[in-house]
KEKE-3310 file (N, C-alpha, C; in steps of 0.2 Angstrom, whole numbers, plus 5000, padded with zeros to 4 digits):
npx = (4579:4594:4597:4603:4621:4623:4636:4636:4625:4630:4641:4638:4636:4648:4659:4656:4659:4670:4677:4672:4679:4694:4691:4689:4703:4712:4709:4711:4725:4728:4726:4732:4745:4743:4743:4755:4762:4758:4763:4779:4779:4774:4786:4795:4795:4793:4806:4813:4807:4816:4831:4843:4856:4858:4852:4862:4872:4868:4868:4884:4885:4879:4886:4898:4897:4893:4902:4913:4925:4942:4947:4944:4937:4936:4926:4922:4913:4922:4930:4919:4914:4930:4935:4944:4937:4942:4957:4976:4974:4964:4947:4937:4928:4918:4916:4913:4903:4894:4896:4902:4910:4923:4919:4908:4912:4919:4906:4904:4915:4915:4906:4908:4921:4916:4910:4918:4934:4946:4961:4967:4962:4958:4958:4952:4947:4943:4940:4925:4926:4934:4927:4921:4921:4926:4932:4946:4964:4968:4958:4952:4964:4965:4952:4954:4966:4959:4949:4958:4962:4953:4956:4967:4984:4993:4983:4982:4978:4981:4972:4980:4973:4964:4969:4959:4952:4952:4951:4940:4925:4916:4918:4913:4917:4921:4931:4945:4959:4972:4967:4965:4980:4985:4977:4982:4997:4996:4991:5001:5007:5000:5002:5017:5016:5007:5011:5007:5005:5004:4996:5003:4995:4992:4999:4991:4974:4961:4946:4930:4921:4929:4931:4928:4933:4938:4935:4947:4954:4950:4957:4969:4968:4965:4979:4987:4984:4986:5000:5005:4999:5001:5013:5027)
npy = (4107:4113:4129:4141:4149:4165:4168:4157:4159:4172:4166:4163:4173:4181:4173:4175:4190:4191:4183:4195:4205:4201:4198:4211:4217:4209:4215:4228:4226:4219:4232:4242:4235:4233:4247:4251:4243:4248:4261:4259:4253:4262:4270:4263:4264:4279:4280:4272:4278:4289:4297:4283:4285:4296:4292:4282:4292:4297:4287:4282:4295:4292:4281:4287:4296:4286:4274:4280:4275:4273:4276:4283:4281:4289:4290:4282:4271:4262:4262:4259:4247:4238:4244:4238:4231:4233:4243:4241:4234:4243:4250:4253:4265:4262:4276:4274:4281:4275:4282:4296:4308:4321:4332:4328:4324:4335:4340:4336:4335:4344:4341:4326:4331:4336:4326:4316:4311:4306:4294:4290:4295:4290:4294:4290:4294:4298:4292:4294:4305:4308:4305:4306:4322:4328:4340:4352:4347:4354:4361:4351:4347:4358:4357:4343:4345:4357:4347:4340:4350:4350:4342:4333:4334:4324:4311:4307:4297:4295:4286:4282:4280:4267:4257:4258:4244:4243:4234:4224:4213:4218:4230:4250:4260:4276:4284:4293:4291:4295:4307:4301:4297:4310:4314:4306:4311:4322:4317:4313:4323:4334:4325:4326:4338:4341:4329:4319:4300:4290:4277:4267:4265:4252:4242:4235:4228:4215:4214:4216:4221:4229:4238:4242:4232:4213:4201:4195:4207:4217:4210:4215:4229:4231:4225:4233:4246:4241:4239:4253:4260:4254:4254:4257)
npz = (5553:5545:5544:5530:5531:5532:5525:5518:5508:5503:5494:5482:5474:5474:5468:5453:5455:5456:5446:5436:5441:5438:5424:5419:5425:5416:5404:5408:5405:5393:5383:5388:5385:5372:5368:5371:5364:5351:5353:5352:5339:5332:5336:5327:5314:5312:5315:5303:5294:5292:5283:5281:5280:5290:5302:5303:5306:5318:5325:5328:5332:5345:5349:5350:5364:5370:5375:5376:5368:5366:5351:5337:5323:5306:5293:5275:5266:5264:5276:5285:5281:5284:5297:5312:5326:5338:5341:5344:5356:5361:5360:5347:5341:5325:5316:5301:5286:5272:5258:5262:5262:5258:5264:5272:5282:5289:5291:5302:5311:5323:5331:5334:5339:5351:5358:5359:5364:5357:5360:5347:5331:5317:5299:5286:5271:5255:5242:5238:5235:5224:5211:5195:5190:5200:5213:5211:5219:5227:5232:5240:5246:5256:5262:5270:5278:5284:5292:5299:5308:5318:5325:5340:5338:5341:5342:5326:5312:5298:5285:5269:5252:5245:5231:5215:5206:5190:5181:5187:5184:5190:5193:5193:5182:5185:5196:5196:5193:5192:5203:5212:5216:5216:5229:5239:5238:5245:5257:5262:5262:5272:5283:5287:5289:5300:5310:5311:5308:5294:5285:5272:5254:5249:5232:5226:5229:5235:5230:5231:5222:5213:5221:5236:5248:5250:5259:5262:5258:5268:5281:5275:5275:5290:5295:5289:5294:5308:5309:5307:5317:5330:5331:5342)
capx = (4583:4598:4596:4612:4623:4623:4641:4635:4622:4632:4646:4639:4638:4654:4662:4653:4661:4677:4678:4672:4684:4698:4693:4692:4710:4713:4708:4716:4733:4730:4725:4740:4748:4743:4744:4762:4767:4758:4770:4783:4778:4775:4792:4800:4788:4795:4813:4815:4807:4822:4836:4848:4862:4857:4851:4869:4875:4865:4872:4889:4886:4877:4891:4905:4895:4890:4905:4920:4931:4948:4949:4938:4938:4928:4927:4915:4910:4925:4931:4912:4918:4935:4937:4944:4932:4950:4963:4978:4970:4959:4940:4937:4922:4917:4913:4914:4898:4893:4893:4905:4915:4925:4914:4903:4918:4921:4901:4903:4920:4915:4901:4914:4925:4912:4907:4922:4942:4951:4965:4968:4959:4959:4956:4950:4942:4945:4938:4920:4928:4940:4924:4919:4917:4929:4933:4953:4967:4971:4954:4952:4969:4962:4946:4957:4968:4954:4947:4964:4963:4949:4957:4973:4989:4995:4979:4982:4981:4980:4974:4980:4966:4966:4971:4952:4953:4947:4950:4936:4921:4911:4920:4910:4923:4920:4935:4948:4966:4978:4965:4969:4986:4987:4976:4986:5000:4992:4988:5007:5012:4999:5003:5021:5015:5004:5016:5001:5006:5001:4994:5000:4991:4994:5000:4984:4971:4961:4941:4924:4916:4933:4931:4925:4938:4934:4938:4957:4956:4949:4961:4975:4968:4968:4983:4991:4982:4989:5007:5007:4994:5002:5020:5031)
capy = (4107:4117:4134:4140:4155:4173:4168:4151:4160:4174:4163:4162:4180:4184:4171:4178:4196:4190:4184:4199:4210:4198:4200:4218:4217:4204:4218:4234:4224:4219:4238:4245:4230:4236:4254:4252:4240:4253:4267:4256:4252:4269:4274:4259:4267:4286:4279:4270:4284:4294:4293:4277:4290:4302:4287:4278:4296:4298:4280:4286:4301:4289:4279:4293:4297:4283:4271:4281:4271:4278:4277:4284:4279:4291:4287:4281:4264:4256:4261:4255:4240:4237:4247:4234:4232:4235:4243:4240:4234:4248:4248:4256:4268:4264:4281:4279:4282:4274:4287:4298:4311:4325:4340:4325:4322:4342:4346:4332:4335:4346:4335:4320:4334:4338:4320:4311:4313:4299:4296:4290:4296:4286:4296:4285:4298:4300:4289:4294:4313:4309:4303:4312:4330:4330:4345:4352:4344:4360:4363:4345:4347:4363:4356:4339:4352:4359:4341:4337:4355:4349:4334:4333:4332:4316:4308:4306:4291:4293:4282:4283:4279:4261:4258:4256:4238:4243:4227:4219:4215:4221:4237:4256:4265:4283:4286:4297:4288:4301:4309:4297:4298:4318:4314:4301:4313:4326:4314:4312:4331:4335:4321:4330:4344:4338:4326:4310:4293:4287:4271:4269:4264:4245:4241:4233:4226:4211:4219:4213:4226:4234:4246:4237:4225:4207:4198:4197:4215:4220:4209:4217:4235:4230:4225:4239:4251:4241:4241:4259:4265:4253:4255:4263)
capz = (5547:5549:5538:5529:5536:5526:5522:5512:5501:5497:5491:5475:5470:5476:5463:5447:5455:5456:5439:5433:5440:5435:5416:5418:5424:5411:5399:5406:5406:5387:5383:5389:5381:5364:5367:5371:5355:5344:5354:5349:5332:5329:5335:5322:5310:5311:5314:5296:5288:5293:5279:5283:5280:5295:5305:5302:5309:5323:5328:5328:5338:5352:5353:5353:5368:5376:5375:5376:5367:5364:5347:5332:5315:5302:5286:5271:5264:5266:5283:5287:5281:5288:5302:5316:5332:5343:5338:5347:5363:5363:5358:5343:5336:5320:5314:5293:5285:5265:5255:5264:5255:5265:5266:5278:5289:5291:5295:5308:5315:5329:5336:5336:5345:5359:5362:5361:5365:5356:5360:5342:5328:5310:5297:5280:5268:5249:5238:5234:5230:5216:5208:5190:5191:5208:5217:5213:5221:5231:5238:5244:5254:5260:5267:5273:5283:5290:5298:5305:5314:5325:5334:5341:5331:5343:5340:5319:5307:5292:5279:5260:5249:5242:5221:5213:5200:5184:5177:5187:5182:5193:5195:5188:5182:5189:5197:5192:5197:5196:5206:5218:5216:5222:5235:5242:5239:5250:5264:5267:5265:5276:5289:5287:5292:5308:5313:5309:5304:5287:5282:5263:5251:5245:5226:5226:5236:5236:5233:5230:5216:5211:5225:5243:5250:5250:5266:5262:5258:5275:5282:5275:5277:5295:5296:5286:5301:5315:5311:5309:5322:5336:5330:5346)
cpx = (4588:4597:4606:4612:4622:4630:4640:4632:4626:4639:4646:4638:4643:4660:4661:4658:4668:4680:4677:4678:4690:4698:4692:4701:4713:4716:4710:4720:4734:4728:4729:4747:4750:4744:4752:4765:4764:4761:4776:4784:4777:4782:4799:4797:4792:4804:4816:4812:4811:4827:4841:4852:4863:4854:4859:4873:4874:4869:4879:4890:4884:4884:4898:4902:4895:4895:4913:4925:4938:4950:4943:4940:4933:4931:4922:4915:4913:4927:4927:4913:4925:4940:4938:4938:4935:4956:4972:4977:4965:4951:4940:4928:4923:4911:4911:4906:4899:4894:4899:4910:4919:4923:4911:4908:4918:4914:4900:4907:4919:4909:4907:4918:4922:4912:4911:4929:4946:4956:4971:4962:4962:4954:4954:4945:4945:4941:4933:4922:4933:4935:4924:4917:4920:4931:4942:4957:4969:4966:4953:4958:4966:4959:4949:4960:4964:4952:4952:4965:4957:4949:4966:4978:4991:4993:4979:4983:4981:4981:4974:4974:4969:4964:4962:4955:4948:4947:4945:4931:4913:4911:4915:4915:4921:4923:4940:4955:4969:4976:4969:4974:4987:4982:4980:4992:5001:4992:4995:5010:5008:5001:5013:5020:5009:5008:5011:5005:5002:5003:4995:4998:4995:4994:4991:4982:4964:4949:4934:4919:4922:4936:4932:4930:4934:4936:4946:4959:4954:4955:4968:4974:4969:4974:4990:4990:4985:4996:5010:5005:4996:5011:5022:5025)
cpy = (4113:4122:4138:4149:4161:4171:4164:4156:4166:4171:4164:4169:4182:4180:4176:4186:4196:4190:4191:4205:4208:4199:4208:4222:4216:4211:4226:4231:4223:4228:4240:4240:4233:4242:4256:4248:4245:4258:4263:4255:4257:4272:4273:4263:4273:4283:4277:4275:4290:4291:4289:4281:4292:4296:4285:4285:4299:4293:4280:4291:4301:4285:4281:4296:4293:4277:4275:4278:4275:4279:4280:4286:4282:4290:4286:4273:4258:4257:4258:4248:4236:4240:4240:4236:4234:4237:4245:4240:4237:4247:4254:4258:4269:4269:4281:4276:4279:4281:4296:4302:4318:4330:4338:4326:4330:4344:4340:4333:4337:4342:4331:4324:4335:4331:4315:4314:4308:4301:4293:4289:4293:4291:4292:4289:4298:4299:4294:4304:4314:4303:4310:4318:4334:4339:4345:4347:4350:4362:4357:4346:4352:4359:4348:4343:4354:4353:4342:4343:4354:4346:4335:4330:4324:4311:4305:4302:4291:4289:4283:4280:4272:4264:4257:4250:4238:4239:4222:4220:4220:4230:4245:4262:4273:4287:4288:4295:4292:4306:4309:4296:4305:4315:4310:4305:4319:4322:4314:4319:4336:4333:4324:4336:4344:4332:4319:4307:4290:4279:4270:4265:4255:4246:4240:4227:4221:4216:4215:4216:4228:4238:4244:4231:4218:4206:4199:4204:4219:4216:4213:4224:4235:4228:4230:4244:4248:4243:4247:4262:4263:4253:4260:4266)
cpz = (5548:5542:5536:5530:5531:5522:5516:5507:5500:5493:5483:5472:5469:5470:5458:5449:5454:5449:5435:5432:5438:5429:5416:5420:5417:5405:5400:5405:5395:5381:5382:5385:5374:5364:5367:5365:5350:5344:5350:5341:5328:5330:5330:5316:5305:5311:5307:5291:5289:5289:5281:5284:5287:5301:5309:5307:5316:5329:5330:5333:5345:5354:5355:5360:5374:5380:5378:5376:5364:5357:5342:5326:5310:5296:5280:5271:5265:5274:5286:5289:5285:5294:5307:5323:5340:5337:5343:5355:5363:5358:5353:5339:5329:5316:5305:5292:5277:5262:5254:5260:5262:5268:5272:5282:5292:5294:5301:5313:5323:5333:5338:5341:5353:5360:5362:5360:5363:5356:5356:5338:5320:5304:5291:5277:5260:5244:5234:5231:5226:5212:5201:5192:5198:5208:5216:5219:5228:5238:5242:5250:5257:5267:5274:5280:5290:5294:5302:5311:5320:5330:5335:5338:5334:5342:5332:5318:5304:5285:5271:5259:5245:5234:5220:5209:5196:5183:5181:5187:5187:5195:5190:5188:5181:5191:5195:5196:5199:5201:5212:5222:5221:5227:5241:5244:5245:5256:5267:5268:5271:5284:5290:5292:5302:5312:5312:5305:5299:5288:5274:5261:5248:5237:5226:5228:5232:5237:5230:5222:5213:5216:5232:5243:5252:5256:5269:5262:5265:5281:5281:5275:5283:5296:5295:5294:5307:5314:5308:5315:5329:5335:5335:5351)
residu = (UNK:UNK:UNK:UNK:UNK:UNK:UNK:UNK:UNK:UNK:UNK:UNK:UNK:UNK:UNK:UNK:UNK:UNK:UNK:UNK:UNK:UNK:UNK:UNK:UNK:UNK:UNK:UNK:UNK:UNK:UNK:UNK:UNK:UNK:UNK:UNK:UNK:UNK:UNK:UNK:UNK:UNK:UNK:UNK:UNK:UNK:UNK:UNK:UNK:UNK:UNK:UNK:UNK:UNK:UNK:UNK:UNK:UNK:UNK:UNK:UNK:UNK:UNK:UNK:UNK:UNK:UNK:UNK:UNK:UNK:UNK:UNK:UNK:UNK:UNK:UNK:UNK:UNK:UNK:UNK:UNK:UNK:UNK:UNK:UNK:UNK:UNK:UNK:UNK:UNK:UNK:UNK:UNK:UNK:UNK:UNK:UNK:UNK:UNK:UNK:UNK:UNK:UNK:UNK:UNK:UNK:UNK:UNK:UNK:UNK:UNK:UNK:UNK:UNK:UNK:UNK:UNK:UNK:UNK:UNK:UNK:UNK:UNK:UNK:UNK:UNK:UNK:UNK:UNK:UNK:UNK:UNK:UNK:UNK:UNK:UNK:UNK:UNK:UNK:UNK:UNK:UNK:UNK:UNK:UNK:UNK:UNK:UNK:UNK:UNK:UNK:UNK:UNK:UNK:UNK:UNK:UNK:UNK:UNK:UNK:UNK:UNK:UNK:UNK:UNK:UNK:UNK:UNK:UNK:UNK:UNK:UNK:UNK:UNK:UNK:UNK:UNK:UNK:UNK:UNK:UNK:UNK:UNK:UNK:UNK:UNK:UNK:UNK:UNK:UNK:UNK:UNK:UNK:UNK:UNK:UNK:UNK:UNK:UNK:UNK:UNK:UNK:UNK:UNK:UNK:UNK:UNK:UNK:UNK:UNK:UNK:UNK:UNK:UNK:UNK:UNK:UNK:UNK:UNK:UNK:UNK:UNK:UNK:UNK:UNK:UNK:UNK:UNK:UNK:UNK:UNK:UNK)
# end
């Protein structure tokens, strides 16, 4: 009778070993697996518990960084809203931030300066500081002034501030018109004075709350910006 080789009998152990170190694979792979989605979930975690605002601005100073697109658009809630995604050919960063008033734009300016060279800047600021309680007319050009001193006079676009519509219902009447009015006044004595092309203000515009342009209103604030900003 033929007896069986050393290889035959140990066959059968050497399965059973195999398998084991297979699900000890198995099991560092899903390990690492989960240790890494709970890095991740802890880093979505800690990122949302950062205020949206400073988040939105972080976002902003990545992509003045990382894109280099020749143009940069800061602003607030509406610029957010209707900044185009190109603006005369060129690729456009939309810097405006909700909320946005012009103290923010001046404690950002010089980042945006270091991290980006546009070679058209959009400026869209007003609104939320000719709210109740606003700041003179004299100090706002001041601090205006000061923005425009941090980027190049050639680079300038300045946009008037759109009319608010009190009459609609959805609107929270807050805003101070004639406010708006001098500021609007200002934006063109300044762009006089730096030699910046003004965007002006529409009779009126086309808006969702009063305030925030509707579709047709983004529309036609785009439109307004290109045929100043790509004029000549």
């Amino acid at each position: 009778m033929t007896q069986p080789s050393a290889d035959t009998v140990a066959a059968p152990a050497a399965v059973p070993a195999k398998r084991r170190a297979d699900r000890a694979r198995l099991r560092l792979l899903l390990l690492r697996a989960l240790a890494l989605g709970g890095i991740v979930g802890l880093g979505l975690v800690l990122w949302h518990s950062i205020p949206l605002h400073t988040r939105m601005v972080w976002k902003t100073y990545r992509a003045a960084l990382v894109t280099g697109a020749p143009v940069l658009a800061i602003g607030d809630s509406i610029t957010f809203q209707a900044a185009p995604s190109h603006l005369c050919g060129a690729k456009v960063i939309n810097a405006g931030i909700p909320g946005d008033q012009i103290d923010d734009l001046l404690d950002r300016a010089p980042m945006y300066r270091r991290l980006a060279a546009p070679r058209q800047l959009v400026v869209a600021i007003g609104v939320n500081d000719a709210r109740t309680g606003h700041m003179d007319i004299a100090a706002w050009s001041a601090k205006y002034r000061t923005l425009l001193g941090f980027f190049p006079k050639s680079a300038l676009v300045l946009v008037e501030i759109n009319p608010v519509d009190l009459g609609h219902p959805g609107y929270m009447p807050v805003h101070d018109r004639d406010f708006i009015a001098s500021q609007n006044a200002a934006i063109r004595a300044l762009a006089g004075e730096s030699g910046a092309r003004v965007v002006p203000a529409p009779g009126a515009s086309p808006t969702m709350d009063g305030l925030h342009p509707d579709k047709a209103g983004v529309v036609l604030w785009q439109q307004r910006l290109a045929a100043v900003a790509c004029a000549g």
